[in-house]
C-alpha positions in Angstrom: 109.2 115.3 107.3 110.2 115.4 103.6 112.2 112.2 102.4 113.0 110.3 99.0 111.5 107.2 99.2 112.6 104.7 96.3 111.4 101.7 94.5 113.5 99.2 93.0 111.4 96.9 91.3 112.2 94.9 87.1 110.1 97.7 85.9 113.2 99.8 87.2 113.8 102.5 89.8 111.1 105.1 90.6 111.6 107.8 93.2 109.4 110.5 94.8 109.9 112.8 97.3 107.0 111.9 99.8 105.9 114.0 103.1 106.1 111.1 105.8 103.9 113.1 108.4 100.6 113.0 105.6 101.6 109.7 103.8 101.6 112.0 100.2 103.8 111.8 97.5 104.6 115.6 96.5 106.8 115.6 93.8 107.4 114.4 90.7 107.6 111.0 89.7 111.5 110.2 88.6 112.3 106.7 86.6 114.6 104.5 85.0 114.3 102.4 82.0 113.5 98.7 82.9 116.0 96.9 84.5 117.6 94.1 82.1 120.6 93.5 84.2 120.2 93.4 88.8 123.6 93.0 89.3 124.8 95.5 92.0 127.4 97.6 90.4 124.3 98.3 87.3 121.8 99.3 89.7 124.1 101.3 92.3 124.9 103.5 89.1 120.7 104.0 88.5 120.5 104.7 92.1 122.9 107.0 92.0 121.5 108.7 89.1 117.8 108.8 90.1 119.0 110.4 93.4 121.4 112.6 92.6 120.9 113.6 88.6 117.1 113.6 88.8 116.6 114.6 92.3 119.7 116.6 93.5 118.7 115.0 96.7 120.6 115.9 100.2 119.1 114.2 102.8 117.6 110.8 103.9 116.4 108.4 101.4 114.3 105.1 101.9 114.5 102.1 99.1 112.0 99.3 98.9 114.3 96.5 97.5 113.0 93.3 96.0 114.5 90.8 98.4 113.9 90.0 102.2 116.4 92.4 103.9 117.3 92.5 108.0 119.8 95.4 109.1 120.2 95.9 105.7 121.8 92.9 104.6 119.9 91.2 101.7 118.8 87.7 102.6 117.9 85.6 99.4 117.5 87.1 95.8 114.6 85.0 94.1 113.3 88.2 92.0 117.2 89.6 91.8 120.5 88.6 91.1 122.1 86.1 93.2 125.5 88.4 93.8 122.9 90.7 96.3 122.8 87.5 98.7 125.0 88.7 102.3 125.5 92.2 100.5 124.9 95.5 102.7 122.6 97.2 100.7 122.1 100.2 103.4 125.9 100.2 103.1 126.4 100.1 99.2 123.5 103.1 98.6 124.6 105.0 101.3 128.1 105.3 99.4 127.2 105.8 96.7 124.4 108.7 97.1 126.1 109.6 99.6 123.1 109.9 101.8 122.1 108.4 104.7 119.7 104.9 103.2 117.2 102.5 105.0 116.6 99.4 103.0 112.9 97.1 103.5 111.8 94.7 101.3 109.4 96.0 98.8 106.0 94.5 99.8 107.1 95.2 103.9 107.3 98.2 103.0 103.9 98.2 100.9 102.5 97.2 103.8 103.5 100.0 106.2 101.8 102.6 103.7 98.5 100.8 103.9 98.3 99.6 107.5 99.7 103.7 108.8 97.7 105.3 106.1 96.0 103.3 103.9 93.2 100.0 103.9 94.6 98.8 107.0 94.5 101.5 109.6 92.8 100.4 113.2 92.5 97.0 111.7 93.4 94.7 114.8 94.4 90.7 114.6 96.4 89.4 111.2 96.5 91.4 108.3 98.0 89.9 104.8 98.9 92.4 102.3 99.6 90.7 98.9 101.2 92.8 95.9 99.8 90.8 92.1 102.2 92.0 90.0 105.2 90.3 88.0 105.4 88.4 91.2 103.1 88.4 94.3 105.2 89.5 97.3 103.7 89.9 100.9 103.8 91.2 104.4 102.2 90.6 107.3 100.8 92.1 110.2 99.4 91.0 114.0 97.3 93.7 115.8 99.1 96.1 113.3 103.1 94.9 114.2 105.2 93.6 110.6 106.2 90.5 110.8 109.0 90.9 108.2 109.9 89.4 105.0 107.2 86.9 104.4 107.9 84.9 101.5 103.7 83.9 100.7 104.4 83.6 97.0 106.7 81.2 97.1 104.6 78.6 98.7 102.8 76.1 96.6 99.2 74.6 95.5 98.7 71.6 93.7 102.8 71.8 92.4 102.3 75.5 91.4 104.1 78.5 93.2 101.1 80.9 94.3 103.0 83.5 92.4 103.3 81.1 89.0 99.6 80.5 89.5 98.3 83.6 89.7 100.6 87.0 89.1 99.5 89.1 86.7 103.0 88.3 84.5 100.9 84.6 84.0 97.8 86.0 83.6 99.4 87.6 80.5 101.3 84.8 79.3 98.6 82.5 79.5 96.1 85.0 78.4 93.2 84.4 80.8 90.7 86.8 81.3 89.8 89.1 84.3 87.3 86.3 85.3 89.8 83.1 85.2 92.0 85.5 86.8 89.4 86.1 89.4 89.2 82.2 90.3 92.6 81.7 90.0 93.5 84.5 93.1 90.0 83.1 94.8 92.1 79.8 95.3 94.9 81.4 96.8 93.2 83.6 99.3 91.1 80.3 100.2 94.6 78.6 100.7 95.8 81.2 102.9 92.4 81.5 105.1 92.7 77.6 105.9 96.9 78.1 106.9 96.8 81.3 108.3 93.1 83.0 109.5 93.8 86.1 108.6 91.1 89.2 109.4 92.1 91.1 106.5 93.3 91.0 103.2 94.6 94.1 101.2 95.4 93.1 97.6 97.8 95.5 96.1 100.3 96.0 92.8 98.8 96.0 89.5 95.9 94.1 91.0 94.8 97.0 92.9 94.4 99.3 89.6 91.7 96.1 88.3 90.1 95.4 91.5 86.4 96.9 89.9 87.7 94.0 86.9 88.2 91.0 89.6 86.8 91.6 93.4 83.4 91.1 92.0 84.1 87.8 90.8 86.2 87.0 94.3 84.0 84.9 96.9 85.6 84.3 100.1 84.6 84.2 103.9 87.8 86.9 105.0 87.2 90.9 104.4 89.5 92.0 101.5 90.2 95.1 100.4 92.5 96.7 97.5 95.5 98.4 98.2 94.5 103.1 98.7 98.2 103.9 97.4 98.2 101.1 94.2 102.1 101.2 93.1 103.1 103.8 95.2 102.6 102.4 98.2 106.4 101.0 98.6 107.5 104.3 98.1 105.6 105.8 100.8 106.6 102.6 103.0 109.8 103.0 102.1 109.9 106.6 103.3 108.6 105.9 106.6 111.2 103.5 107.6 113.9 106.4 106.8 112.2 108.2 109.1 112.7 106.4 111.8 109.2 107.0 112.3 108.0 105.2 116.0 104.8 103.6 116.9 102.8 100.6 116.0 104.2 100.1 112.6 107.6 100.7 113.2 109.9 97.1 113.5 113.3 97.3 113.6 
């Protein structure tokens, strides 16, 4: 099945049309300028041009939006404005493409693509699937079942936010190299072995496109892997859910 899957991330709003059967992206890449303002009535009139200016699109559309969602209602808004909090963002893009729109959060949605398609497939007990970019998002997984809208970045070591300590957005401010890098995500994972046990780790975002720069230099007892579809991966998540594809990865 052919569907628009959509990625709203501060970069801005990407789109491709991705073939949901094959997990491929076959089209073009579409994109907006960064976004400097996540209000809703700014980025409903981006959607609304990436869907139906760049893509013409008819038909159904999945968004990976950057905020725990449930029925499409947006939960908190820690990487977006606050006015999203209680809004119906299935309801909102639907109106406004005019196309039927299933909303997951970004990194649940990365998730899907690699556990259906990706590093994850057959992999039995709990999966974490971290995205390193201007944040670190996460999903997670239990004999291959989301458990959705896990907040893993948020929580904190030694006073610092995982996310603060070791996102690629502080890597560059605090211009560390690959190898400081390395250490500083090696203390994280370690973190999340002694909380959580997890069998699996997929590393994904702009981590994934370094991993030959850092996993060398990572040393922990858990199998880790980096992400197959590197920043695409939400799109092809994202598409999946509109699909209302069933099985082992499908939650709601």
């Amino acid at each position: 099945m052919e569907i628009l899957g959509i990625d709203i991330g501060s970069y801005g709003i990407k789109g491709c049309i991705v073939d949901t059967d094959k997990g491929e992206i076959i089209s073009e890449r579409k994109s907006t300028p960064p976004l400097d303002d996540t209000t809703p009535h700014k980025i409903l009139a981006k959607m609304h041009h990436i869907v139906r200016n760049e893509f013409n699109w008819d038909g159904p559309i999945g968004c990976a939006f950057p905020a725990p969602v449930t029925k499409g209602i947006v939960l908190s808004a820690k990487r977006i404005d606050d006015s999203w909090i209680d809004a119906d963002a299935e309801q909102l893009f639907s109106e406004i493409t005019d196309n039927e729109v299933s909303v997951i959060n970004d990194t649940d949605a990365t998730g899907l693509a690699e556990m259906y398609f990706g590093a994850g497939q057959h992999q039995d007990g709990l999966t974490i699937v971290l995205t390193v970019g201007t944040g670190i998002g996460s999903s997670l997984f239990m004999d291959g079942r989301l458990m959705p809208n896990s907040e893993l970045g948020l929580l904190e070591i030694q006073g610092l936010t995982i996310e603060e300590r070791a996102s690629n957005k502080s890597r560059k401010e605090e211009g560390i190299g690959k190898k400081e890098w390395a250490k500083r995500l090696q203390l994280v994972l370690e973190h999340l072995e002694k909380i959580l046990h997890p069998n699996l780790f997929i590393l994904g975002g702009q981590l994934s496109r370094k991993a030959n720069k850092t996993f060398p230099y990572i040393k922990i007892n858990t199998t880790f892997k980096a992400a197959s579809f590197l920043n695409d991966a939400s799109i092809v998540g994202a598409a999946m859910i509109a699909s209302k594809k069933k099985g082992a990865f499908y939650y709601r």
